[in-house]
VMD Tcl script that draws the C-alpha trace (Angstrom):
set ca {
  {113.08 152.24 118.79}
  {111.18 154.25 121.08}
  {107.70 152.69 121.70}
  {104.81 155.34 122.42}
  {101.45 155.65 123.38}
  {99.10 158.72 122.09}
  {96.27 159.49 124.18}
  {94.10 162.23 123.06}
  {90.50 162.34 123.53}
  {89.83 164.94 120.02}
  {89.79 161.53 117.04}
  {91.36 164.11 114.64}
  {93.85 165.36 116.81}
  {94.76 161.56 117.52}
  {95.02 160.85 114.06}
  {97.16 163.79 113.08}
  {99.94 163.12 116.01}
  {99.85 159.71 115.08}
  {100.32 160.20 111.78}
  {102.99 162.68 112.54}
  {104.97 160.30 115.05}
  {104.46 156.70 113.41}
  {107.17 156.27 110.84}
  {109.56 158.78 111.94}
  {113.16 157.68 112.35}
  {113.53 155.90 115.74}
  {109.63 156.46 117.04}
  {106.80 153.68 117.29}
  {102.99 154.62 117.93}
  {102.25 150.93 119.51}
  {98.73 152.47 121.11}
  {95.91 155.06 120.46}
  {93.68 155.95 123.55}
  {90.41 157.62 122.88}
  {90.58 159.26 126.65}
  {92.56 158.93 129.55}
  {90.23 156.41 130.90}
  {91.75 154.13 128.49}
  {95.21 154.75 128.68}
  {95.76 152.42 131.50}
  {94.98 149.33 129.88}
  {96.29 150.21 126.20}
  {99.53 150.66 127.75}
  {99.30 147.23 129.82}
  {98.82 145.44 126.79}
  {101.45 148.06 124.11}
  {103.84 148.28 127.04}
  {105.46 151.81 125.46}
  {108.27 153.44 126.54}
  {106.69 157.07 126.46}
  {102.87 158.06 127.09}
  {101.62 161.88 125.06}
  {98.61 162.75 126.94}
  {96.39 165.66 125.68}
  {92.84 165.03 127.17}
  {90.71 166.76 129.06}
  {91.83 170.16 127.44}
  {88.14 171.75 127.77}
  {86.98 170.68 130.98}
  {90.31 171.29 132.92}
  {92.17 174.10 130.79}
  {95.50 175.50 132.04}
  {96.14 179.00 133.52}
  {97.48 181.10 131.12}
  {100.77 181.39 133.45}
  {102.30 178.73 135.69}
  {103.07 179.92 139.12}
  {106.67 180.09 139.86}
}
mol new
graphics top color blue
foreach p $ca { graphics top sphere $p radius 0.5 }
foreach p [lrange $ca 0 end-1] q [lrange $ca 1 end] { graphics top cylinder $p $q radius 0.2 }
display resetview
């Protein structure tokens, strides 16, 4: 079972990946992190074995091409 932790700082996108990922064959959501902030001590106490991190997208967006 792979244990992971969804941080994502948009509620409904947090509920849709989690709802997406929990209950698929071989995946665990054992933490939900409103913000990156967060994600520290969720994951101290969830211990999971992957972390999805999507916050921050508006205040920090990537260039449209990574440099090579």
């Amino acid at each position: 079972m792979i244990k992971v932790l969804v941080a994502e700082d948009m509620q409904v996108g947090r509920a849709g990946l989690v709802a997406r990922l929990d209950g698929e064959f071989g995946i665990e959501v054992v933490g939900r992190a409103p913000d990156a902030r967060a994600a520290p001590d969720i994951a101290q106490r969830s211990e999971p074995d992957v972390a999805h991190f999507a916050t921050g997208r508006r205040r920090h967006p990537l260039p449209a091409r990574h440099p090579r």
